[in-house]
C-alpha positions, 0 to 999 in steps of 0.5 A, a space after each residue: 538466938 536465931 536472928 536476921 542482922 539486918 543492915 540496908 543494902 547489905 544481906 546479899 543472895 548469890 547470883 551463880 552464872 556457872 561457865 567453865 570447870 577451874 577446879 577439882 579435888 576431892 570431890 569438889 568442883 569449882 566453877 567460875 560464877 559472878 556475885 552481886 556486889 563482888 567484883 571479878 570472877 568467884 568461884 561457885 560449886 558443891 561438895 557431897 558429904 554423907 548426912 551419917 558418916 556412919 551409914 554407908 551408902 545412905 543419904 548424901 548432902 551437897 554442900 554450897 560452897 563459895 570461893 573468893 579468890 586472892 588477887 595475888 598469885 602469890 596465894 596463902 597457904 590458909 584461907 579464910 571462912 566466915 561462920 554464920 549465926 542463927 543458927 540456921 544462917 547460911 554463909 554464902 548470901 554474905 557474900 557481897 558485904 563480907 567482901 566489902 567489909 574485908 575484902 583486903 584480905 584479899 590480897 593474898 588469900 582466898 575467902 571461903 564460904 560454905 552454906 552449913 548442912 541444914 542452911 541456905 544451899 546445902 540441902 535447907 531444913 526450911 520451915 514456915 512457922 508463921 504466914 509473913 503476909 499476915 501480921 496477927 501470926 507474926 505478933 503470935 509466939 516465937 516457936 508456935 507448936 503447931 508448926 513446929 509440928 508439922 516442921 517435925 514431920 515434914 523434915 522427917 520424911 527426908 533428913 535425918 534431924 539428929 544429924 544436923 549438929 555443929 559436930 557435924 557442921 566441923 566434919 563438913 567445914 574440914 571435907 571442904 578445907 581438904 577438898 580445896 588444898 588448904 593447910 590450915 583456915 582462919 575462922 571468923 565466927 558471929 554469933 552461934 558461929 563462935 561456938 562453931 569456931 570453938 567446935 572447929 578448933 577443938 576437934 582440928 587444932 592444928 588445921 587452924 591458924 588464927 579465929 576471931 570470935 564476935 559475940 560469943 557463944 560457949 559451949 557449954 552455955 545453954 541457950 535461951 538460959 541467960 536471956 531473961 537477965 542478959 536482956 534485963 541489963 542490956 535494957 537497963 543500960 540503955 535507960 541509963 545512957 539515955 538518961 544521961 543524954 541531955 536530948 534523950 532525957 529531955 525527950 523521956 524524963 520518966 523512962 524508967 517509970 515508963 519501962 515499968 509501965 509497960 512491963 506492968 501492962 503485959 503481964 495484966 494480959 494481952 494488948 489489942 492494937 490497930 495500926 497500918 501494916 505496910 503488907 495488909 493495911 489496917 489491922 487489929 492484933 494481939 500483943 502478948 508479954 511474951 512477943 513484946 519482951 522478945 521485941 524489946 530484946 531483938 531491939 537491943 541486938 543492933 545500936 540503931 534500933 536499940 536508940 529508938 527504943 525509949 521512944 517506942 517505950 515511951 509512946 506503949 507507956 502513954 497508950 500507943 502500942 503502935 510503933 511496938 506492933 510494927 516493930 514485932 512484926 518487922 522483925 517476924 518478918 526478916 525471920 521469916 526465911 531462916 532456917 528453922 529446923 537447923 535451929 531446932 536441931 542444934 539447940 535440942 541437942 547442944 542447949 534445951 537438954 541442960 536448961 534449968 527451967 526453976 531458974 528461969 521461973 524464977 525470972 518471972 517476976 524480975 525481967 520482962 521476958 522472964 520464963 517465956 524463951 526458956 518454955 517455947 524452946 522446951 515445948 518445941 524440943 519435945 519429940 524432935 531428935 537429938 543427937 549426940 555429943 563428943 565426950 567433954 563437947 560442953 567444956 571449956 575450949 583450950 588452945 593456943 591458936 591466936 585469937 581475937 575476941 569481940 563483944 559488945 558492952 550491952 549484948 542482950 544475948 552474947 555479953 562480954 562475960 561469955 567473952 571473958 570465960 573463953 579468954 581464960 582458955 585462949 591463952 595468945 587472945 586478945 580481948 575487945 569490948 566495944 562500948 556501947 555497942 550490942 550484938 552488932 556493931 556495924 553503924 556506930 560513929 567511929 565503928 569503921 575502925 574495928 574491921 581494919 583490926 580484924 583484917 591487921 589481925 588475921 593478915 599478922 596471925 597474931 594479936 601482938 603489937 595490936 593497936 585497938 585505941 581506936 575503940 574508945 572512940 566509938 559511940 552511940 548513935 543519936 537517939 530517936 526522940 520522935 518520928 513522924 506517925 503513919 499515915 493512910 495512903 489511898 490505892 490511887 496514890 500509892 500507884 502513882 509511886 510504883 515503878 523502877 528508878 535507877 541511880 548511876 553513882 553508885 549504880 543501883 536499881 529499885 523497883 516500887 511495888 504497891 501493897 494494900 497499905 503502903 509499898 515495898 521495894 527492891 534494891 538490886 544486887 539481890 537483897 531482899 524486899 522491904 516494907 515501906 511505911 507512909 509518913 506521908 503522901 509522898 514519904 515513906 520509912 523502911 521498916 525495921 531500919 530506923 532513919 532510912 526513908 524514901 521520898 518521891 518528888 512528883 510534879 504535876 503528877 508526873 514522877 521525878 525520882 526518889 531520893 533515899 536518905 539514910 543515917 549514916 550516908 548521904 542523901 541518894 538521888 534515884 530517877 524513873 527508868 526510861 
């Protein structure tokens, strides 16, 4: 379920300017650092917790941990702590949207931030398993053994991977509520964080005021078990909103057919494909069933992508892969940096043991993805070590902490019945099943209203008297019925496109790179660098981010500025630096 959400402008890397002492308890030093995109003064530091709790003396882990403080001096006694997915996610890089998306909690209570053992700053169980310069080994499998190998070996020599368990994840995220003086936190999970959240709950219930579990992932679920299904009626679902559409309709009237088709296609055997990659130029790769299924799959997680799909379907389904390669190699890419041996910890431990590997042979003829997730995970968990698990640990979880529950009608990897079977054991929660929506919600009309719930929740501690009618009024994002094909670019033009370009309002900086066969730019405030496609001479798309496209003005060869527009915001205006 590993994945990098992936919103523009939005997965920010911290920038720590560490000054002066402000805190310290427990272990735990807090300094005053500055974050991109955060105004005002955070407070940055680390907490050193054992790797084994029951080894004395033996390795020790320095957690990242982030604070951002209340404007009140009337602070909470209970924080907040966002728990990233994956898992293999860190925390902290969040920061910048988290504050932006929630920041009115502010107020008066702290946000807290902390880099799971295993993830980003907290002594990182990084591994590389495929070259991201080179497309051919994006578009291989999703966990190649050989790789996963030498991850194995590499880690070894310095962690003990049996350790690296969400159990473990609660100790540490508790070391931290103490170290800091806080009574009690407000868990925000996503994703593989909602089972965090759960582990959390159960093991210190009482130091646990109100959690918010969006896209949930149980316990007791074994994950990838239920991909091949869930993914098969999320895809189902999109036909049918698309078939419902009148543009959408008009534009891919077969689109069932045509999904058959595809499906039909690989399971025959790969597909060879050559097209223009933005890193390398022109290549030619392989397209097995297995990265296609996991393509269309990771393209159901977001409503933007999940809209362009029956166009890339359409187009693999008349003999055009190309827009599918980009796409799996895109997403390859984003994954590129996470963190790997955590996932492979957690769910050798916590997932691959109770997979029933005849029920997802049984798959094989009825999904597009069928078995393929269920085989690489099994494949790769032999020889890893596993760790232990509490007694009852994969049982339903029970409280009566208030609780605020998100799950997105067409969730190819946590849909609402996961939802459903953690209400039956949160008595005081609140269910919300934002239609249309998938793994994410972030970018649909109408969506801006569900963080305003989350923020009413927490402040209130309670669900009651929450008003969520605004959630009818989410929709879909319009659908992709076609898009420019991509272009060759020569070096000579690409190199007059490079370059810094700055915009005042907002203030924002972009640097333009050349690549052998388009560009790639970096925003600032730390995000990550992106890909750029040629549509034309002078207009590129970013890949992995539907509708987002940038557009050089030259004149008489000489550089005016770029504009960049974006689905859900107006057209921004970028000129050169001087």
């Amino acid at each position: 379920m590993i994945q990098r959400p992936f919103r523009l402008l939005a997965l920010l890397l911290l920038s720590l300017a560490s000054t002066r002492v402000d805190a310290q308890g427990g272990g735990l030093v807090l300094r005053a650092c500055t974050l991109p995109g955060v105004a005002g003064e955070a407070r940055c530091g680390t907490l050193r917790v054992p790797e084994n709790r029951d080894l004395p003396g033996g390795r020790m882990l320095d957690l990242n941990v982030v604070v951002l403080p209340a404007h009140s001096g009337e602070r909470a006694p209970d924080a907040v702590t966002f728990l990233s997915g994956g898992p293999g996610q860190a925390a902290t890089p969040m920061a910048s949207w988290l504050n932006a998306q929630f920041g009115a909690l502010r107020d008066t209570r702290d946000i807290v931030l902390m880099d799971g053992r295993g993830t980003g700053a907290s002594a990182p169980l990084n591994c590389e398993m495929r070259d991201p310069a080179d497309p051919r080994a994006l578009a291989g499998d999703f966990l190649p053994v050989e790789a996963v190998r030498r991850c194995r070996e590499r880690l070894s020599g310095q962690a003990d991977l049996a350790r690296y368990t969400l159990p473990e994840f609660a100790r540490d995220l508790d070391d931290v509520r103490a170290a800091l003086g806080y009574e009690r936190l407000n868990l925000h999970g996503t994703s593989f964080g909602t089972r965090a959240a759960q582990v959390y709950l159960r093991m210190y219930p009482d130091r646990v005021r109100s959690v918010v579990l969006h896209g949930v992932v149980l316990p007791g679920a074994a994950t990838p078990q239920a991909h091949a299904r869930d993914a098969e009626a999320a895809l189902a679902g999109t036909v049918r909103d698309c078939m419902a559409d009148p543009a959408c309709a008009a534009a891919f009237p077969r689109l069932e057919d045509e999904v058959r088709t595809v499906a039909a296609r690989v399971r025959r055997g790969p597909v060879e494909v050559s097209y223009v990659d933005a890193e390398t130029g022109r290549v030619t790769l392989s397209l097995s069933r297995g990265t296609v299924a996991e393509t269309v799959r990771k393209m159901l997680y977001a409503p933007g992508t999940a809209s362009r799909l029956p166009f890339v379907i359409h187009r693999a389904a008349g003999g055009d892969w190309t827009p599918l390669a980009s796409a799996a190699v895109s997403d390859r890419r984003m994954m590129s940096d996470a963190g790997w041996g955590l996932f492979l910890s957690v769910t050798c431990t916590e997932d691959v043991p109770y997979l029933d590997t005849l029920a997802a042979r049984a798959t094989e003829s009825t999904t597009l993805l069928g078995a393929y997730r269920v085989r690489q995970q099994v494949d790769a968990c032999r020889g890893w070590p596993r760790g232990e698990l509490p007694a009852g640990y994969r049982d339903p979880v029970r409280s009566a902490v208030p609780a605020l529950i998100l799950a997105g009608e067409m969730d190819p990897a946590t849909p609402p019945h996961w939802a459903d079977s953690a209400v039956a054991g949160l008595p005081n929660a609140v269910r919300i099943v934002v239609p249309r929506a998938a793994h994410a919600y972030h970018g649909m009309p109408g969506a801006d209203c569900i963080d305003p719930l989350v923020v009413e929740f927490i402040r209130a501690g309670s669900a009651r008297g929450l008003d969520t009618s605004c959630i009818a009024r989410v929709r879909r994002p319009a659908w992709i019925v076609d898009e420019p094909r991509p272009v060759e670019v020569d070096s000579l033009s690409l190199a007059r496109l490079t370059g810094v370009f700055v915009s005042a309002q907002p203030p924002l900086e972009m640097e333009i790179v050349q690549l052998r066969g388009g560009l790639r730019v970096t925003f600032s405030g730390g995000n990550p660098p992106m890909s750029l496609i040629p549509i034309s001479a002078t207009r590129f798309a970013i890949e992995g981010a539907p509708g987002v496209e940038l557009s050089f003005m030259l004149h008489h060869g000489f550089m005016r500025g770029v504009t960049v527009t974006t689905p859900d915001r107006p057209p921004m205006h970028m000129s050169p630096r001087r």
